[in-house]
C-alpha positions in Angstrom: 0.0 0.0 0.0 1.3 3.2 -0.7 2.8 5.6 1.6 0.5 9.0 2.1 2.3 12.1 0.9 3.0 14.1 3.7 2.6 18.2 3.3 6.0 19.9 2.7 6.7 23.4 3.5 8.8 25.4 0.7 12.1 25.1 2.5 11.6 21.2 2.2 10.2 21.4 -1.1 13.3 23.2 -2.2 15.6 20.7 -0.1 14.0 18.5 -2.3 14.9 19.7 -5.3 18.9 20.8 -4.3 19.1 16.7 -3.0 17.6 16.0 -6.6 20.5 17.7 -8.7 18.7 21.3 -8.9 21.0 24.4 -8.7 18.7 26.8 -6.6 20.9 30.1 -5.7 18.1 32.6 -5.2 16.5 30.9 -2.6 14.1 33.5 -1.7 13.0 33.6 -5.9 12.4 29.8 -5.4 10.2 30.4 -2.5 7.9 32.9 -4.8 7.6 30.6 -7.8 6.7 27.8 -5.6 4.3 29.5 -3.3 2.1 31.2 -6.4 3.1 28.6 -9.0 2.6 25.0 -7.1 5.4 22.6 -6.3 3.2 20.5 -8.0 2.9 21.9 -11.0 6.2 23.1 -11.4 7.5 19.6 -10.9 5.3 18.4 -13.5 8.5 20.0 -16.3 11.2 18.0 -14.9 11.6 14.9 -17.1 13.5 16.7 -19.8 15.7 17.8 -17.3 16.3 14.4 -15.9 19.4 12.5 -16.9 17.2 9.1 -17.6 13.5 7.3 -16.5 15.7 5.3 -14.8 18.3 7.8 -13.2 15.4 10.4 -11.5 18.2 12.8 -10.9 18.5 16.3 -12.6 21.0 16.7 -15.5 24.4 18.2 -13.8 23.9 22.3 -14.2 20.2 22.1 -14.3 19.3 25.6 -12.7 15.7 26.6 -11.3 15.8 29.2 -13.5 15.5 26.8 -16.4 13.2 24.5 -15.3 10.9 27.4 -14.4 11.7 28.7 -17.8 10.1 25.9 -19.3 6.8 26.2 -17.3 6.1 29.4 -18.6 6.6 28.6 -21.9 4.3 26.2 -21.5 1.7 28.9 -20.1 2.9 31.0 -23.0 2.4 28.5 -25.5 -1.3 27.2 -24.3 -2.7 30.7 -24.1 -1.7 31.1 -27.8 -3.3 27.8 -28.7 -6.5 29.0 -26.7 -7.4 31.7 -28.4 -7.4 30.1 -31.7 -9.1 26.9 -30.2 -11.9 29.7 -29.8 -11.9 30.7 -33.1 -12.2 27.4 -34.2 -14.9 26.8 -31.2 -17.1 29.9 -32.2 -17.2 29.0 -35.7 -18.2 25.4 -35.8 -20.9 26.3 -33.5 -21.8 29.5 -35.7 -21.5 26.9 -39.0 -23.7 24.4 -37.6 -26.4 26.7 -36.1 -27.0 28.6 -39.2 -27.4 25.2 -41.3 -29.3 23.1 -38.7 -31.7 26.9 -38.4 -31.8 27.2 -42.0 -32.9 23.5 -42.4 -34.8 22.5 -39.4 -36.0 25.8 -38.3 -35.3 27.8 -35.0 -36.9 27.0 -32.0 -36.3 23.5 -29.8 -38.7 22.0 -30.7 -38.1 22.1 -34.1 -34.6 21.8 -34.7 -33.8 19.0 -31.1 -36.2 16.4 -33.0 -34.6 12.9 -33.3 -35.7 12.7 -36.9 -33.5 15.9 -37.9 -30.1 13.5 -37.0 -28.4 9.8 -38.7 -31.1 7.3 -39.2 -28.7 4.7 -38.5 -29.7 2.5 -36.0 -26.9 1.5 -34.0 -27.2 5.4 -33.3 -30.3 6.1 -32.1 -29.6 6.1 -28.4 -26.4 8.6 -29.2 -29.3 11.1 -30.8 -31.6 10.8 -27.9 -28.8 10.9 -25.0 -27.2 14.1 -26.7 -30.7 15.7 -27.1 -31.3 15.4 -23.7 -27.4 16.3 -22.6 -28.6 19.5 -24.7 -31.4 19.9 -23.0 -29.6 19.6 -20.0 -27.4 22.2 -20.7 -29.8 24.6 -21.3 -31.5 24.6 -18.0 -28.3 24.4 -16.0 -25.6 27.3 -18.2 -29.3 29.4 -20.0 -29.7 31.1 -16.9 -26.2 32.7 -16.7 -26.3 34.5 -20.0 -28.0 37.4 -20.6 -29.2 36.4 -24.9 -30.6 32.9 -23.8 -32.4 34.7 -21.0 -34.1 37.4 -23.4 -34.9 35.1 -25.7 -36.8 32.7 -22.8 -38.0 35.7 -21.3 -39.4 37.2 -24.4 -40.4 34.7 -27.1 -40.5 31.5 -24.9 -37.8 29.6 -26.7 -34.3 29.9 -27.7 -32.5 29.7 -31.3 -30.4 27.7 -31.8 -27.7 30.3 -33.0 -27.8 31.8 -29.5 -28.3 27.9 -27.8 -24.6 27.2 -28.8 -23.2 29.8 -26.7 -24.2 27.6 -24.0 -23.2 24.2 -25.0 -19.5 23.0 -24.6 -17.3 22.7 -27.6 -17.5 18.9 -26.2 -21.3 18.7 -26.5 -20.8 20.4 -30.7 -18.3 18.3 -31.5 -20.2 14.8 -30.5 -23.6 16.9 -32.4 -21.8 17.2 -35.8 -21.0 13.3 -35.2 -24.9 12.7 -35.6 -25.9 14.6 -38.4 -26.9 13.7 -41.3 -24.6 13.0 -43.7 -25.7 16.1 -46.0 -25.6 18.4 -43.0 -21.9 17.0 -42.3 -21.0 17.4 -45.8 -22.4 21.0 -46.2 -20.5 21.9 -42.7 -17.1 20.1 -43.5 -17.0 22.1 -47.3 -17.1 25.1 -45.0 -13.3 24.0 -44.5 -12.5 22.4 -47.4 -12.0 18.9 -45.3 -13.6 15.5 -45.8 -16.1 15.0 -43.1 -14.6 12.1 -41.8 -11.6 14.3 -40.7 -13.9 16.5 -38.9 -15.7 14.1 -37.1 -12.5 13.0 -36.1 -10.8 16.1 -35.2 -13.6 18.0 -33.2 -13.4 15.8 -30.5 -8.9 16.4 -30.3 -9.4 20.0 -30.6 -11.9 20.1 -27.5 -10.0 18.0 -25.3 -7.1 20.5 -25.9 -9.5 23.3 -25.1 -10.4 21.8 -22.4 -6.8 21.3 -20.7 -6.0 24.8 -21.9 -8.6 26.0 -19.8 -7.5 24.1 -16.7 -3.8 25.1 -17.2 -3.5 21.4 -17.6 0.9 20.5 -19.2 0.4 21.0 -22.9 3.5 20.9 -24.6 4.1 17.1 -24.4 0.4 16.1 -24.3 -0.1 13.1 -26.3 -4.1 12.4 -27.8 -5.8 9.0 -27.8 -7.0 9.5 -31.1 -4.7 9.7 -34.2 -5.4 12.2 -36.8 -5.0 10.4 -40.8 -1.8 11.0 -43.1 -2.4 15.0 -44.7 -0.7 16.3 -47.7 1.3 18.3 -45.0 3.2 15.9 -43.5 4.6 14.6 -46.7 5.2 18.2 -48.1 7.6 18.9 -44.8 8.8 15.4 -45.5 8.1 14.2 -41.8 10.6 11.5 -41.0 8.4 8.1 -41.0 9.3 4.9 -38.8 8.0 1.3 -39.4 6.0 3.3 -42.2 4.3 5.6 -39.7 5.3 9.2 -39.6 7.3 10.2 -36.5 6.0 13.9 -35.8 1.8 15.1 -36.3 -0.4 12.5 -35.5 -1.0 12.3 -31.9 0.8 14.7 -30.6 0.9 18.7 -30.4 2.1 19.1 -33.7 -1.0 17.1 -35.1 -3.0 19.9 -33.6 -1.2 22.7 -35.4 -1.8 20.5 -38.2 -5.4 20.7 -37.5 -5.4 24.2 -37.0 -4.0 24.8 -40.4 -6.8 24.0 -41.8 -9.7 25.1 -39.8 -8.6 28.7 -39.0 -8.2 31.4 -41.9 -4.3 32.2 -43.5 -4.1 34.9 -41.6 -4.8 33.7 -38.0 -2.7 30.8 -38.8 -0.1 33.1 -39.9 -0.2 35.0 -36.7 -0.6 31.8 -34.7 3.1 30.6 -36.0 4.3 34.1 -35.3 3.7 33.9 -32.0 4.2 30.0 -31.5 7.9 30.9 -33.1 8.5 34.2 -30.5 8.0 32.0 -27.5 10.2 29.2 -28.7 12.8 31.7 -29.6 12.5 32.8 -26.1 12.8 29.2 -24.6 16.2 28.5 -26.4 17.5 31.6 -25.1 17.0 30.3 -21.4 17.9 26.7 -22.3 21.3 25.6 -21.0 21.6 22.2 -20.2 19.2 20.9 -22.5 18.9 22.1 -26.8 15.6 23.4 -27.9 15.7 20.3 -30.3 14.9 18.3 -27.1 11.5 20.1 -26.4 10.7 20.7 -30.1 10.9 16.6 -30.2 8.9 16.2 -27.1 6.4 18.7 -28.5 5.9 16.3 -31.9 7.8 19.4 -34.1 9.9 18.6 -36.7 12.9 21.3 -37.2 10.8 22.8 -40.7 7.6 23.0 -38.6 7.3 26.9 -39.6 7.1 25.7 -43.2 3.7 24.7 -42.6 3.0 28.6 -42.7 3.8 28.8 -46.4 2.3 25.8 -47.7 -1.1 27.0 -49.4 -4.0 26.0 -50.8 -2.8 26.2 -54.4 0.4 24.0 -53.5 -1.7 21.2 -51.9 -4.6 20.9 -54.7 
């Protein structure tokens, strides 16, 4: 049975650290980060500092500075990656309201019957649990917002186009998985992806959204779910191993991948900007360890800022 962990107070947790290999000289800087920042947390960045799995010792030189250094990119990089994951959020949800209103009509009752979703059978209780999760929704989140209010308030029912600021990107992403197959297609041309791609990618891009939004590590998350061979990872000529590519397919590469294609040139333009300035900034603070290290853990190959001038034109 395993031993409970006992609570350690920030002179032990930096003893800690110094009997692990860590060069702490500002003491009293170490005390700050740990106290507003989380031993915790901040403990969670050590494994590329560590000279093996087996060998749970830091890498000789390894200062606090760096390690912490790495955190905050980490922050840095997720609340880039957030704000585009809400682009992408708002306009799947803007996409599919306006096609499921034009088609179905706008009031609950209209567009939440069963018969509006797949007829296929082995999906009928998925239509009827995610109605009523939707429905659920609704009565717990409508309240809080000031639109689905007015709309109750007023006309007695609420549009679907004002529903969705409600419902989690979780909740759209498993909808779009129901449509009909003509919906799904109409949506997916939206993007200029096959609809099998979306169904598949939804899902990835909320649980990223969602462990943005818990400050959850992000850098070296790897997905369950493994996004299909794209036209970019052959154009940056992704190293492959036992015929599988190495880098974009499960990791956080495959997400900038992802977001290639959903969000317009120019965000993604700014979006590898921005991804490229923090990076920059990380290799300036690196000592003991290469950016090359991180870039690997992070599922980027060395070209990964080619992916910014690959366009449209070039893949078709």
């Amino acid at each position: 049975m395993p031993m409970n962990k006992e609570f350690k107070n920030l002179d032990e947790q930096i003893s800690i650290l110094e009997y692990k290999g860590l060069i702490i000289k500002d003491k009293d800087f170490a005390h700050m980060v740990l106290l507003r920042e989380n031993y915790f947390f901040l403990n969670g960045y050590r494994h590329l500092f560590l000279k093996s799995k087996n060998e749970r010792r830091f890498i000789e030189g390894t200062t606090f500075e760096e390690l912490y250094s790495l955190f905050l990119f980490d922050r840095q990089f997720r609340n880039i990656i957030f704000k585009h994951l809400l682009i992408i959020e708002n306009n799947i949800k803007s996409i599919i309201s306006y096609q499921l209103s034009r088609k179905y009509g706008y009031k609950e009752s209209d567009y939440l019957k069963p018969k509006n979703f797949t007829n296929h059978p082995e999906k009928t209780r998925q239509v009827n649990d995610l109605i009523k999760k939707m429905k659920r929704q609704v009565r717990s989140n409508a309240p809080q917002h000031a639109a689905t209010m007015h709309y109750v308030n007023n006309y007695g029912y609420i549009p679907l186009w004002v529903l969705v600021k409600v419902l989690s990107f979780g909740i759209v992403s498993e909808l779009f998985s129901i449509l009909r197959r003509e919906d799904q297609e109409i949506i997916a041309e939206c993007y200029d992806v096959p609809v099998e791609s979306l169904i598949n990618y939804l899902p990835i891009l909320a649980n990223y959204r969602n462990l943005c939004a818990h400050e959850d590590i992000v850098f070296e998350n790897k997905t369950q779910r493994v996004i299909e061979d794209t036209i970019y990872h052959k154009l940056l000529k992704i190293n492959k191993i036992d015929g599988e590519y190495q880098y974009g397919k499960n990791d956080l590469f495959a997400l900038i991948i992802m977001m290639k294609q959903l969000i317009t040139p120019i965000e993604f333009k700014n979006l590898t900007k921005e991804i490229s300035r923090v990076i920059t900034n990380l290799e300036y603070n690196l000592n003991t360890i290469t950016i090359i290290k991180v870039l690997n853990r992070m599922g980027f190959p060395e070209n990964w800022q080619d992916l910014m001038n690959i366009t449209r034109k070039v893949e078709e």
